[in-house]
PATOR-423812 format. One line per 4 residues: their letters; for each residue y, z, x of N, C-alpha, C. Coordinates in Angstrom, 3 decimals. Atoms other than C-alpha are relative to their C-alpha. Example, Ala and Ser with C-alpha at 12.3 -4.5 7.8 and 13.67 -1.06 7.14 Angstrom:
2
AS> -1.190,0.000,0.890,-4.500,7.800,12.300,1.200,0.000,0.900; -1.190,-0.060,-0.820,-1.060,7.140,13.670,1.090,0.730,-0.770
END
This chain:
299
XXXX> -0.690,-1.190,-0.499,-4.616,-21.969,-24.934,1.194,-0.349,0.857; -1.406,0.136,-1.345,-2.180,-23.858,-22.322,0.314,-1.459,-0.641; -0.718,1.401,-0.162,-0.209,-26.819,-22.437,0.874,-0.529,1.187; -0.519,0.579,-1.678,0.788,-29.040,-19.406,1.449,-0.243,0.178
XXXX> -1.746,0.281,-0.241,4.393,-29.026,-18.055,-0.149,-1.479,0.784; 0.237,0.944,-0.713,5.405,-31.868,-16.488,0.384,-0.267,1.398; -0.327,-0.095,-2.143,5.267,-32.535,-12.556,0.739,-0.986,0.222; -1.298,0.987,-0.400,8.722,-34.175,-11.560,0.296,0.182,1.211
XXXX> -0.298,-0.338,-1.103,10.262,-34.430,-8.466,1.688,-0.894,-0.600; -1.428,0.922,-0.023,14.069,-35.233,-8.348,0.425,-0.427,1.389; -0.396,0.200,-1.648,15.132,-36.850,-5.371,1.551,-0.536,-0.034; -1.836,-0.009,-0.238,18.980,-37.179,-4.444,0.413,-0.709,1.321
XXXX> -0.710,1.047,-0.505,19.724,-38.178,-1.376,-0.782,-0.051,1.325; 1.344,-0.395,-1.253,17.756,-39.011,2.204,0.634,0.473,0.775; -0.255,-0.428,-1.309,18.329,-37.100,5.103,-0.611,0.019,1.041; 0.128,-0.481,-2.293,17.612,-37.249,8.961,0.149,0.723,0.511
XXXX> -0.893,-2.095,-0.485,17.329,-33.848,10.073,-0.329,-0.509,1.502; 0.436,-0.292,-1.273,17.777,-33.473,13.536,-1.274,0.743,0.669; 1.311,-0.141,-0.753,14.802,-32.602,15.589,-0.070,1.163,1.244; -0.243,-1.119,-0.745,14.441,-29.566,17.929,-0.872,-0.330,1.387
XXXX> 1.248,0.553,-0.999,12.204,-29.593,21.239,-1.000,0.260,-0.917; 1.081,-0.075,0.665,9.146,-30.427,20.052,-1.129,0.804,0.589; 1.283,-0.656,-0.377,7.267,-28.657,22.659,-0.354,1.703,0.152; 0.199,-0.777,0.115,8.138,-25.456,21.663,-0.495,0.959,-1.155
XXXX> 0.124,-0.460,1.366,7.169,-22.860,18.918,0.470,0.214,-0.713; -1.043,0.197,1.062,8.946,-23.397,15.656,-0.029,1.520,0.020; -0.196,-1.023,-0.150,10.649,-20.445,14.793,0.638,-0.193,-1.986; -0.352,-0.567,1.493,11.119,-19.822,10.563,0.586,0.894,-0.275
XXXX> -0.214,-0.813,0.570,12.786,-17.402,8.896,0.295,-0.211,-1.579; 0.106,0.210,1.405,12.655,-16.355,5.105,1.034,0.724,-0.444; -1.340,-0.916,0.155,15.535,-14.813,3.754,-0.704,-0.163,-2.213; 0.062,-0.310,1.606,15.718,-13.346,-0.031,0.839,1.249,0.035
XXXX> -0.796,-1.137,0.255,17.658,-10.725,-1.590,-0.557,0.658,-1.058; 0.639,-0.511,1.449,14.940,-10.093,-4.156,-1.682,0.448,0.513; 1.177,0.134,-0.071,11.986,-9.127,-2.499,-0.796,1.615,-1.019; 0.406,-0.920,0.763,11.807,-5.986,-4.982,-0.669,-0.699,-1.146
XXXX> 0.561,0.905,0.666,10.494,-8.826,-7.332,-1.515,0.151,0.344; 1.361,-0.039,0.138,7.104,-8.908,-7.753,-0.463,-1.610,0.303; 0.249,1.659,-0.363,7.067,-13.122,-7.872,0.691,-0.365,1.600; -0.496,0.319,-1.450,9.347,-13.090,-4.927,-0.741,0.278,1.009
XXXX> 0.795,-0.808,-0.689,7.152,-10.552,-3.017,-1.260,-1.374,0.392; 1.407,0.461,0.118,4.292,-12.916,-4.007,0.728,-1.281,0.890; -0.307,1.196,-0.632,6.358,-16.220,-2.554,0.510,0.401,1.355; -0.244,-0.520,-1.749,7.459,-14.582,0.595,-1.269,0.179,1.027
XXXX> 1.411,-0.605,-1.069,4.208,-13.229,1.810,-0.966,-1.101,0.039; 0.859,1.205,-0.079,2.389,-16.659,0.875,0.706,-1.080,1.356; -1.223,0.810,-1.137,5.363,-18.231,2.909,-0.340,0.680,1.699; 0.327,-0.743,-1.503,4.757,-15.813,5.971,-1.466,-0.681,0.225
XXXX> 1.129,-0.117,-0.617,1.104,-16.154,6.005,-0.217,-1.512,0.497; 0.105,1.494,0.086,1.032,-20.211,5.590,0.708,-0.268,1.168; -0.639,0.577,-1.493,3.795,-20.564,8.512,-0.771,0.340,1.426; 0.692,-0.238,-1.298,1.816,-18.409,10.830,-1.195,-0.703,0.030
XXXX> 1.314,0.898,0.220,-1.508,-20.230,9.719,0.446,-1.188,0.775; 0.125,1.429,-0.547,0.081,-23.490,11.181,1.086,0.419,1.208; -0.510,-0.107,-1.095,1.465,-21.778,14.509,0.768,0.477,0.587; -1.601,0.361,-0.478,4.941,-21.340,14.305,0.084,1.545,-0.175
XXXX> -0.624,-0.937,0.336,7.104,-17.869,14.049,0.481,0.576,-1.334; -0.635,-0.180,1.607,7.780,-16.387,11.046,0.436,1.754,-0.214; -0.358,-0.975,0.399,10.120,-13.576,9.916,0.441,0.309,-1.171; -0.592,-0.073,1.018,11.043,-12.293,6.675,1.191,1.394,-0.009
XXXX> -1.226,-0.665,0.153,14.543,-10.550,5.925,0.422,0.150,-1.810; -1.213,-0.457,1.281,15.925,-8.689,2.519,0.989,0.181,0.020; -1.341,-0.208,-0.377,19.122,-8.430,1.817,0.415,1.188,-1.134; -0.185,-1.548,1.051,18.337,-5.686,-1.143,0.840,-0.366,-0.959
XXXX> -0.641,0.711,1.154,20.360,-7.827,-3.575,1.757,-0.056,0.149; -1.039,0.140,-0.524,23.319,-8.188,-1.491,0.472,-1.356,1.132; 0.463,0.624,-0.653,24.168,-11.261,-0.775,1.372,-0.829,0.923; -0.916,0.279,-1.457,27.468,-10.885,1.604,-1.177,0.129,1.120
XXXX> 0.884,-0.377,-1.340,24.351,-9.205,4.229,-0.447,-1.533,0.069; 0.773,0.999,0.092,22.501,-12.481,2.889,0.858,-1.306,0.728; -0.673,0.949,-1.009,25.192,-14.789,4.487,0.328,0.283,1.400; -0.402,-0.469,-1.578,25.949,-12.358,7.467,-1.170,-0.735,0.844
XXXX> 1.527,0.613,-0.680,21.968,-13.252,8.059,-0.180,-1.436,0.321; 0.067,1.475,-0.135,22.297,-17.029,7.564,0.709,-0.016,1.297; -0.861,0.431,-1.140,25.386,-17.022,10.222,-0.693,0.090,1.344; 0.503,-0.023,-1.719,23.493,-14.963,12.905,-1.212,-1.182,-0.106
XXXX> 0.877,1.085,-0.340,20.308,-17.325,12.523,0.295,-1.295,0.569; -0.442,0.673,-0.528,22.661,-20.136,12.708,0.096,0.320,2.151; -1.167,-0.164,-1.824,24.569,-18.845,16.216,-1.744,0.434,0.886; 0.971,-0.182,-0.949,20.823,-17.993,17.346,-1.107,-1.364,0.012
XXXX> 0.787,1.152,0.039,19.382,-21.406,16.495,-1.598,0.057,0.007; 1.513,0.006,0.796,16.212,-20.685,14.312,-0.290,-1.276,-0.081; 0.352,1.473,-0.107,14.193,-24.072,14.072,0.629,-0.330,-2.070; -0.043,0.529,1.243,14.276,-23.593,10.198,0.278,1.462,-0.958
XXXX> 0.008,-0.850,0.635,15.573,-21.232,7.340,-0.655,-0.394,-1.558; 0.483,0.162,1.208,13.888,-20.807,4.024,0.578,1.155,-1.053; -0.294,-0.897,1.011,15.572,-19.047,1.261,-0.790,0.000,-1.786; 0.843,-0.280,1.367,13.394,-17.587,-2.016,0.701,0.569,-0.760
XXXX> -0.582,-0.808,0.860,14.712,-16.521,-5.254,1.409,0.237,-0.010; -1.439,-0.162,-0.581,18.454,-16.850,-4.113,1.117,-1.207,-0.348; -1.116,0.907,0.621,21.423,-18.329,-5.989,0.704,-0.617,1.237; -0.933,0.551,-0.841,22.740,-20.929,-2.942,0.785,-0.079,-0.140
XXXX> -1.375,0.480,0.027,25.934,-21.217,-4.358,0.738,1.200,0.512; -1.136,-1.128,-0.843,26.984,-17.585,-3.040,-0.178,-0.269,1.750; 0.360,0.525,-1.602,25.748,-18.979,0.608,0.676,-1.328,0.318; 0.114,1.086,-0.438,27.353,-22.152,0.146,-0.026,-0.440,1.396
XXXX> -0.494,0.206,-0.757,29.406,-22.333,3.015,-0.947,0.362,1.431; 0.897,-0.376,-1.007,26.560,-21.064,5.234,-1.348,-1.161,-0.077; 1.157,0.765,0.244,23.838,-23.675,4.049,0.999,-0.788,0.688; -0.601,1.240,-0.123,26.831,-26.318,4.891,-0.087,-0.123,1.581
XXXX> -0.194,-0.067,-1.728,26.822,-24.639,8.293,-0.877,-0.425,0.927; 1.639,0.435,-0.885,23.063,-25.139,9.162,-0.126,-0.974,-0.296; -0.007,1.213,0.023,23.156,-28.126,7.922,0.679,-0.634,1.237; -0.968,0.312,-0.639,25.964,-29.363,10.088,-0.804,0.294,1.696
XXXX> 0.457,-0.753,-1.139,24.014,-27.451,13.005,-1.564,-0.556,0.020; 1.193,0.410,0.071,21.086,-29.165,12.412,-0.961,0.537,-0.454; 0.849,-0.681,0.716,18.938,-26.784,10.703,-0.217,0.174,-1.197; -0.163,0.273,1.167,17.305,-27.216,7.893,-0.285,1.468,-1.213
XXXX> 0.091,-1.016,0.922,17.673,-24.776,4.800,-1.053,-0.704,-1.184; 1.028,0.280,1.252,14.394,-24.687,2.127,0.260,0.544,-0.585; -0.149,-0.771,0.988,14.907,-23.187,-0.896,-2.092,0.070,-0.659; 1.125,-0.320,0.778,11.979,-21.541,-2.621,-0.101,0.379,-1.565
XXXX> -0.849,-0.459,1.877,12.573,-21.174,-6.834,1.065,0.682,0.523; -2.035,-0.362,0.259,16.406,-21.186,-5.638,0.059,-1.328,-0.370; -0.915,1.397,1.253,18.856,-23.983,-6.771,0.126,-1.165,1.520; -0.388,0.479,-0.515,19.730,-27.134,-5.111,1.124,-0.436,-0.196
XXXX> -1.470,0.992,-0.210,23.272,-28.169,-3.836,0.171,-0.202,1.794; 0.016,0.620,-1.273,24.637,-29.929,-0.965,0.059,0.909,1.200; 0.403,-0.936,-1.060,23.204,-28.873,2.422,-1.279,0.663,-0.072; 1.447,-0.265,-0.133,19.745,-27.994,1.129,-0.656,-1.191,0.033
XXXX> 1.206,1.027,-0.363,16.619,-30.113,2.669,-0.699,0.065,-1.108; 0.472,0.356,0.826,14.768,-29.644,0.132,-0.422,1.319,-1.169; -0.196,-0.971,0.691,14.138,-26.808,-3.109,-1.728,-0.173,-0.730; 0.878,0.142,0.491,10.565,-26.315,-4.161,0.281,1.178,-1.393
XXXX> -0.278,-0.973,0.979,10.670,-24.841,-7.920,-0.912,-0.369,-1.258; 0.399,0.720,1.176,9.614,-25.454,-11.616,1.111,-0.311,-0.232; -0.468,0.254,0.806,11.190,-27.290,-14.181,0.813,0.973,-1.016; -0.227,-0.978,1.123,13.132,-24.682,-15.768,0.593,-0.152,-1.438
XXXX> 0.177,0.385,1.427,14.721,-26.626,-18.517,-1.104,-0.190,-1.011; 1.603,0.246,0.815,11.285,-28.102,-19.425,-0.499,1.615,-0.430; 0.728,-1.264,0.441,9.565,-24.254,-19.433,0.689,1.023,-0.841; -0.561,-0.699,1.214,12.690,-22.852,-21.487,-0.465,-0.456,-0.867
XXXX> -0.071,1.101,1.823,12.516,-25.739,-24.136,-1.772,0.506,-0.195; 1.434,0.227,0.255,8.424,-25.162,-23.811,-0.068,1.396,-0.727; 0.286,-1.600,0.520,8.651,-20.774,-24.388,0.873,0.138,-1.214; -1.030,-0.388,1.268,11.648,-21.075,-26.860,-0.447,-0.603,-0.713
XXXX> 1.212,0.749,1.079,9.612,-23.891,-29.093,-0.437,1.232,-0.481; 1.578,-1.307,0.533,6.653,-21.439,-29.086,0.536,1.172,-0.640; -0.634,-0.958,0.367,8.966,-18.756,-29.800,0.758,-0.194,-1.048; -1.012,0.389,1.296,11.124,-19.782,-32.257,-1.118,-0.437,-1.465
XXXX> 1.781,0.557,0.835,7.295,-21.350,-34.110,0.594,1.107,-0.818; 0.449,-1.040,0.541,6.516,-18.101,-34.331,1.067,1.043,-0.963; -0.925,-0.351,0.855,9.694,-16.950,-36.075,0.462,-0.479,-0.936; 0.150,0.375,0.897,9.145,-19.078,-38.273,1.862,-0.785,-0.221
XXXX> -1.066,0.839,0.106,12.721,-20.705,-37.275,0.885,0.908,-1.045; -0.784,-1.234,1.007,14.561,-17.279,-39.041,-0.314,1.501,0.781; 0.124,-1.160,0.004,15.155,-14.131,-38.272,1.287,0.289,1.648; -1.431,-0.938,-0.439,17.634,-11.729,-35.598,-1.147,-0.109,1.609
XXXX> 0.231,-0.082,-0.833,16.936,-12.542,-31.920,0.379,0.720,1.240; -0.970,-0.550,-1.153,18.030,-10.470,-28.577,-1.108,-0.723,1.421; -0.284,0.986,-1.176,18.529,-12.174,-25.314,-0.319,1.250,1.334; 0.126,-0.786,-1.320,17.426,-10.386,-21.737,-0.411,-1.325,1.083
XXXX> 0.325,1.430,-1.101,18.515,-12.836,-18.825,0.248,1.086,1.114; -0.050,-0.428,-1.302,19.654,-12.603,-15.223,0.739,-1.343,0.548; -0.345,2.087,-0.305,22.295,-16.102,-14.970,0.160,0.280,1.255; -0.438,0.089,-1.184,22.848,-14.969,-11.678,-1.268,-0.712,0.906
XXXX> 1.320,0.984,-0.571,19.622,-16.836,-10.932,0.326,-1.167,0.039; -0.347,1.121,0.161,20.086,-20.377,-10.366,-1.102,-0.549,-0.974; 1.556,0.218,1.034,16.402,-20.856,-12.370,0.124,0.667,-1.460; -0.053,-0.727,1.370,17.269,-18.331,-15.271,0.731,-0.527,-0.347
XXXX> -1.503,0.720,0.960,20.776,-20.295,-15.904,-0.755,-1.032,-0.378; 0.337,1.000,0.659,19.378,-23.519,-16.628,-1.010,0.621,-1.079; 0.765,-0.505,1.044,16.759,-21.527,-18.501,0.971,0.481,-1.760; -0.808,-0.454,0.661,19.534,-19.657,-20.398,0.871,-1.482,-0.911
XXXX> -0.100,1.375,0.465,21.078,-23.541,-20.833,-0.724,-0.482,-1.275; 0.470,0.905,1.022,18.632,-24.801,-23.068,-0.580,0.996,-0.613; -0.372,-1.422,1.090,18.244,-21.499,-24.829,0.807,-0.499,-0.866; -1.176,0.363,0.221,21.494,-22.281,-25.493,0.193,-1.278,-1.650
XXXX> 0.027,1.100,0.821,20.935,-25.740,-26.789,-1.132,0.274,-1.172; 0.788,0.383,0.825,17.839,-25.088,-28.814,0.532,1.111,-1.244; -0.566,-0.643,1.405,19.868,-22.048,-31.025,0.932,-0.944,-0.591; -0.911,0.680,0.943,22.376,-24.718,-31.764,-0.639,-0.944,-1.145
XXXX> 0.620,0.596,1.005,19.869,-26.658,-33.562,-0.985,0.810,-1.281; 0.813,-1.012,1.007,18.331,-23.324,-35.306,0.709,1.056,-0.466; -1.435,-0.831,0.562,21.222,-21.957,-37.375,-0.905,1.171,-0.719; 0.854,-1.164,0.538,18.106,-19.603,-38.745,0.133,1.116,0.774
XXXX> 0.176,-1.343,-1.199,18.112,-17.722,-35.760,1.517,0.479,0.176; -1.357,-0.658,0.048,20.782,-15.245,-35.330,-0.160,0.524,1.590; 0.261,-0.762,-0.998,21.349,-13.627,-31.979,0.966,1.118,-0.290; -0.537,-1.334,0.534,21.926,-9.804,-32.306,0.968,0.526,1.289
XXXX> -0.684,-0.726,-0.779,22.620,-9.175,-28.723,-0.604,-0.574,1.434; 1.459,0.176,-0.816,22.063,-10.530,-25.243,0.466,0.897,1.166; -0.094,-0.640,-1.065,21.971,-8.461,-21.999,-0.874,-0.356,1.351; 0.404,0.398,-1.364,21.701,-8.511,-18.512,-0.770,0.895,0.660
XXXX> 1.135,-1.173,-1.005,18.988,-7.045,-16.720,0.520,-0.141,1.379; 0.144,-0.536,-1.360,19.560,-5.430,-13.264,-0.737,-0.605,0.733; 1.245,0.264,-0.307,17.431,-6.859,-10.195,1.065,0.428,1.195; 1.358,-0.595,-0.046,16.181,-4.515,-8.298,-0.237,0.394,-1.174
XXXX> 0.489,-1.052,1.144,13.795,-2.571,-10.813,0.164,-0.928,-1.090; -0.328,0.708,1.439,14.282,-4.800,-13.544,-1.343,0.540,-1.029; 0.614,-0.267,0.736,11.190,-3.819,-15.191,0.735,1.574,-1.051; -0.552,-0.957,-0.320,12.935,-0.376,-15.136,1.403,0.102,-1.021
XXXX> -1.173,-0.377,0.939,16.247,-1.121,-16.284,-0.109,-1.144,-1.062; 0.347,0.108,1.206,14.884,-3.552,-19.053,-0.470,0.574,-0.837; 0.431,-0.792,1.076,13.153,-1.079,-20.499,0.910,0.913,-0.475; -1.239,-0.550,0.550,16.267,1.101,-20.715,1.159,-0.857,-0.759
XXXX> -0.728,0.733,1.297,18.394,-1.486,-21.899,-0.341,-0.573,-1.342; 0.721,0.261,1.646,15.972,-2.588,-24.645,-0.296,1.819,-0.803; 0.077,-1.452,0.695,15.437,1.555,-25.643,1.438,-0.074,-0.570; -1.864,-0.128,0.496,19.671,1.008,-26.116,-0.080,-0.447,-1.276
XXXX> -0.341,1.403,1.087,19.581,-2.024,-28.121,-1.370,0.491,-1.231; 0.526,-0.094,1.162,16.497,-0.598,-30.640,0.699,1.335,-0.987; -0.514,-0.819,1.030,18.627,2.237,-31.392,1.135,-0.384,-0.531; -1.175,0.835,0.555,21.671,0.162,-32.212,-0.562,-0.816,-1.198
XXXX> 0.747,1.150,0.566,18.973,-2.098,-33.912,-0.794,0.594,-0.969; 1.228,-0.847,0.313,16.879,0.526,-36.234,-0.712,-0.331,-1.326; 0.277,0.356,1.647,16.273,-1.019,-39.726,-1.170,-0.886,0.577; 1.328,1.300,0.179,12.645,-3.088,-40.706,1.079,-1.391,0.658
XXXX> -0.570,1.991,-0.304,13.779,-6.846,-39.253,0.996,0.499,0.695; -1.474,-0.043,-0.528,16.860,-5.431,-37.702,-0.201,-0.723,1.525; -0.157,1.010,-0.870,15.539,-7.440,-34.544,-1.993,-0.431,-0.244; 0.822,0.596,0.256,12.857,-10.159,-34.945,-0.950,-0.332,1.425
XXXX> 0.859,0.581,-0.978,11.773,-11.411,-31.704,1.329,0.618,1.490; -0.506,-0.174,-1.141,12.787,-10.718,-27.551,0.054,-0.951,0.752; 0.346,1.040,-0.970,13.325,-13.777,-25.482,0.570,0.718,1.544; -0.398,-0.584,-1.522,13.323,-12.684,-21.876,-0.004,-1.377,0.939
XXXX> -0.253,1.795,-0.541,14.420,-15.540,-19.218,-1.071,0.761,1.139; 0.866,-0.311,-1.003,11.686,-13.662,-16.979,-1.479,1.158,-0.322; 1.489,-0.729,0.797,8.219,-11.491,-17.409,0.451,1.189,0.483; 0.007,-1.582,-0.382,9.179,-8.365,-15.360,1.265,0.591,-1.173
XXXX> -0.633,-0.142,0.665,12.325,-8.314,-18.099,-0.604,0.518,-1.443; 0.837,0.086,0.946,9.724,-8.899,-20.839,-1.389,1.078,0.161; 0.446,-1.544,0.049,7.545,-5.762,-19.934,0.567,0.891,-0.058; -0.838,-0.987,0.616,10.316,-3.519,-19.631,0.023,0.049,-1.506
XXXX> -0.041,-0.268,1.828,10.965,-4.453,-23.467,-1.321,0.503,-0.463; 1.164,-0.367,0.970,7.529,-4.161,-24.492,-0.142,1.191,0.442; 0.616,-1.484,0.078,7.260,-0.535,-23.154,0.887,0.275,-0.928; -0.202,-0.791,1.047,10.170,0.271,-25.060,-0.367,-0.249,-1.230
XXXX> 0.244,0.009,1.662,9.226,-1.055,-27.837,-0.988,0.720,-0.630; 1.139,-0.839,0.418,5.784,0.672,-27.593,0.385,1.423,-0.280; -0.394,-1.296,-0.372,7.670,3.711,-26.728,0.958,0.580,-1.573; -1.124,0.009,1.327,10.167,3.439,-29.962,-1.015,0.053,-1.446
XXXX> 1.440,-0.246,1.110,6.404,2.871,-32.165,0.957,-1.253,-0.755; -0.619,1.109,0.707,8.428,-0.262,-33.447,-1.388,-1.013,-0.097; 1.081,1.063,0.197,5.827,-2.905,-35.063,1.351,-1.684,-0.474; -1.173,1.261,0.612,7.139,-6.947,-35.910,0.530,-0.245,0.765
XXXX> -1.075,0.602,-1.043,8.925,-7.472,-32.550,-1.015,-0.462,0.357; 0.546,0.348,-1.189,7.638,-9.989,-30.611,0.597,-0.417,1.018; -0.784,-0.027,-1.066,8.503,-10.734,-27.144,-0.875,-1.079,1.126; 0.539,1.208,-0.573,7.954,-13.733,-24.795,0.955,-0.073,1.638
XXXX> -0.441,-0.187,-1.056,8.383,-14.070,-21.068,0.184,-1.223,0.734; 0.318,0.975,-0.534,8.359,-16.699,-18.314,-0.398,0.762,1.549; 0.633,-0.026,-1.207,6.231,-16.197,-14.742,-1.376,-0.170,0.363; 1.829,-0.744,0.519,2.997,-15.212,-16.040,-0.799,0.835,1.206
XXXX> 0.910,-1.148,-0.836,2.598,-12.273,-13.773,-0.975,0.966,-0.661; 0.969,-0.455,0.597,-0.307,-10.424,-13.955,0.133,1.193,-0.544; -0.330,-0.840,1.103,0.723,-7.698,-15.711,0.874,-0.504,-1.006; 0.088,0.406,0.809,2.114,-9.775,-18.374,-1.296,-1.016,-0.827
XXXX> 1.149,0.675,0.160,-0.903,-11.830,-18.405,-0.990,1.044,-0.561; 0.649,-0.807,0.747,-2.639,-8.427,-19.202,0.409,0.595,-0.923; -0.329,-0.571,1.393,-0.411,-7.083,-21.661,-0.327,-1.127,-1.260; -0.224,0.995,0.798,-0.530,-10.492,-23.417,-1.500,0.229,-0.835
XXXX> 1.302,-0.371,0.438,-4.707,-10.047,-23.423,-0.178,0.979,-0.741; 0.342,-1.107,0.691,-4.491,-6.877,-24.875,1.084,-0.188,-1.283; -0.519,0.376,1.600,-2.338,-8.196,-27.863,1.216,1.209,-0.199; -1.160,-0.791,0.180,0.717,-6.071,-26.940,1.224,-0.730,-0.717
XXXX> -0.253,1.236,0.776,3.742,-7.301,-28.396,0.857,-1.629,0.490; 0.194,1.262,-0.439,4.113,-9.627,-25.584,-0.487,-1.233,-0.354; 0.415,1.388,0.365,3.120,-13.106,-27.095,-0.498,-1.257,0.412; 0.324,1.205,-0.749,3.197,-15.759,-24.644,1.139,-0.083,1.359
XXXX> -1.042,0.229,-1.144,4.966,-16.395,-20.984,-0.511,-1.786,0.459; 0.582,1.008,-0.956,4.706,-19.557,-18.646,-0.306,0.227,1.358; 0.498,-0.111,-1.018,2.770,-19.531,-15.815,0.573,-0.709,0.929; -0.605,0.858,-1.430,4.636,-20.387,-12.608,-0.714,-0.315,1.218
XXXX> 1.289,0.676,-1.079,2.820,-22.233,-9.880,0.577,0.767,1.221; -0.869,-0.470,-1.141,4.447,-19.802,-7.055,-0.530,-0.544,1.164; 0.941,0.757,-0.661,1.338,-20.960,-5.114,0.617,-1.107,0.695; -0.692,1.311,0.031,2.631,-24.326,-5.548,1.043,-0.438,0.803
XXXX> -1.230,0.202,-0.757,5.987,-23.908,-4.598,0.173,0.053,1.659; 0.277,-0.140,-1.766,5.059,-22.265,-1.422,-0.935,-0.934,1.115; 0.712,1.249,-0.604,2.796,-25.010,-0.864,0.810,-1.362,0.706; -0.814,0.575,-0.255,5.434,-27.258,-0.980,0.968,-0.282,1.068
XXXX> -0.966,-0.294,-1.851,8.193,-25.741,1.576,-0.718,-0.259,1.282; 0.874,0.598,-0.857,5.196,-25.936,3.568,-0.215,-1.163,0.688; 0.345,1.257,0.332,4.003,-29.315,3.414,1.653,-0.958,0.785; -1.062,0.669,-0.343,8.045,-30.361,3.479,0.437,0.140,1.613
XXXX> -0.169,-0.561,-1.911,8.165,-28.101,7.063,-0.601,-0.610,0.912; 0.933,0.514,-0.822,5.489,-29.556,8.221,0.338,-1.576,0.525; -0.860,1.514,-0.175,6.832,-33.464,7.740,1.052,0.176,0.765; -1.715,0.052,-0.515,10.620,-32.052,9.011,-0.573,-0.064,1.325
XXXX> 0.427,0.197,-1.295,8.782,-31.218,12.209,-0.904,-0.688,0.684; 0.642,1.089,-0.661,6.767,-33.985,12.647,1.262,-1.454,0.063; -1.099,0.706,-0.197,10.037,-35.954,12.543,0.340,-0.970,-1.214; -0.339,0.934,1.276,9.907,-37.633,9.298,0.786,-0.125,-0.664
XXXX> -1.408,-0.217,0.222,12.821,-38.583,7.380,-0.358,0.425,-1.882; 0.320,-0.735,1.201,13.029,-36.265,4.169,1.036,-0.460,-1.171; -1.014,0.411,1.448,14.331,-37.140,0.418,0.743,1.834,-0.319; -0.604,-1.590,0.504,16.900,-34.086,-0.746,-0.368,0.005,-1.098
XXXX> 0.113,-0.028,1.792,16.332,-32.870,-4.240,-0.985,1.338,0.196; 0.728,-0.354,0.557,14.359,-30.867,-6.107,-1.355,-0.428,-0.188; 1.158,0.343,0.522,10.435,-30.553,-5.906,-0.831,0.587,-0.882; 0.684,-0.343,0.993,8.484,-29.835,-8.839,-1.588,1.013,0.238
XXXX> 1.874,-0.804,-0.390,5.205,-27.501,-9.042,0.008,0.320,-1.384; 0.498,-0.071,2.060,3.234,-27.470,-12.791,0.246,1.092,-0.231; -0.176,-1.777,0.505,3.700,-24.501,-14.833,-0.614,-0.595,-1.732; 0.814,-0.182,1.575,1.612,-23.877,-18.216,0.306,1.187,-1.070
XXX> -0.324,-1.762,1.135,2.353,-21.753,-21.534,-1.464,0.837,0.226; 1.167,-1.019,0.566,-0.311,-19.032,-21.988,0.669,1.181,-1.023; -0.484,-0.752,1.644,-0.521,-17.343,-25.016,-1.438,1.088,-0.498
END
């Protein structure tokens, strides 16, 4: 039923974070601009509970998917000298200049399934090339390597682009597959406005085969479609996700025409930032990069 991803860690470059008084109470904050997410929701609140479990302060901040507020927030934390920021779900490259700042200021920035570039301590995530190449395989199987595909991403993710990446690469090697159409889902609501943009695209789309399969670069993308599709009484589409939230995990059981997602270790990840927080403030000297957490197909 599953197959094992593989647990990597990339490491880049070492850093020496400066050190705060030690004899006071760390002070965290979580920043996101996605906590209307359902996975985010789930990595924020594991993140809160785990920091207060080991002592320290912990606040979480939305930015509602705005992410000038999301740098206004980095600056004041800076100028108020938080021990540590953690950002979830959040493309760093619209923050650069604010990660460069806490850096510079001694504070270290975690990423949580965001991206790494220079100025982040460290990025706990999956493999997202590996879990594209793993859902588009399985997906493409099942299409028997033919037929009319549509696309529902979100590149403004730093995790969905590389996903979208080797998408990318694996249609160039499957001249069978056609792509009909791809679109961008909304986030907030994405369940919401995937299901309206897939109701668009089946009436543009209305003939037997006129679309074969749904690759979604996410699961709340990949339920929107499957309502409309239920909703349209369309049979022959199938549709494949990546998170393996539990409401894709139950549509999948009930043989909707959801197919298969990958299970993301969110757990994991948040385990991780953890773990890395915990070393920064015991003074240890940290590798930059990217850390890995398993993720499995289910089908």
């Amino acid at each position: 039923m599953t197959a094992a991803l593989a647990l990597g860690l990339v490491s880049l470059l070492c850093v020496g974070c400066t050190r705060k008084d030690a004899g006071k109470t760390k002070s965290i904050t979580v920043l996101t601009p996605y906590l209307s997410s359902t996975t985010t929701k789930q990595m924020v609140d594991m993140l809160e509970n785990n920091i207060r479990e080991k002592g320290w302060n912990s606040t979480a901040v939305d930015t509602k998917n705005d992410f000038a507020a999301l740098a206004s927030r980095m600056e004041d934390l800076i100028t108020s000298k938080v021990d540590a920021i953690v950002i979830v779900s959040a493309d760093p490259s619209q923050i650069a200049d604010q990660i460069k700042q806490a850096d510079a200021a001694g504070i270290p920035v975690f990423g949580c399934d965001s991206g790494f570039i220079e100025g982040i301590t460290v990025n706990a995530t999956s493999d997202n090339y590996q879990m594209s190449e793993l859902i588009t395989n399985y997906l493409f199987d099942r299409m028997n390597h033919n037929g009319n595909l549509v696309i529902l991403t979100h590149r403004p993710h730093p995790g969905i682009f590389k996903r979208n990446e080797r998408l990318e690469q694996i249609l160039a090697e499957n001249p069978g597959i056609r792509v009909v159409t791809e679109q961008h889902i909304d986030v907030p609501n994405p369940i919401e406005n995937a299901r309206t943009v897939m109701e668009n695209v089946l009436l543009g789309n209305a003939g037997d085969g006129a679309i074969t399969a749904v690759w979604c670069a996410w699961d709340e993308a990949a339920i929107g479609a499957v309502q409309a599709i239920n909703d349209a009484g369309r049979k022959g589409i199938i549709v494949t996700g990546i998170d393996g939230n539990a409401q894709a995990v139950e549509y999948i059981d009930q043989g909707s025409a959801l197919v298969a997602t990958i299970e993301q270790n969110f757990t994991g990840m948040a385990d991780i930032v953890i773990q890395e927080l915990e070393r920064y403030f015991a003074g240890e000297t940290l590798t930059r990069g990217d850390r890995y957490a398993p993720a499995i197909l289910y089908e």
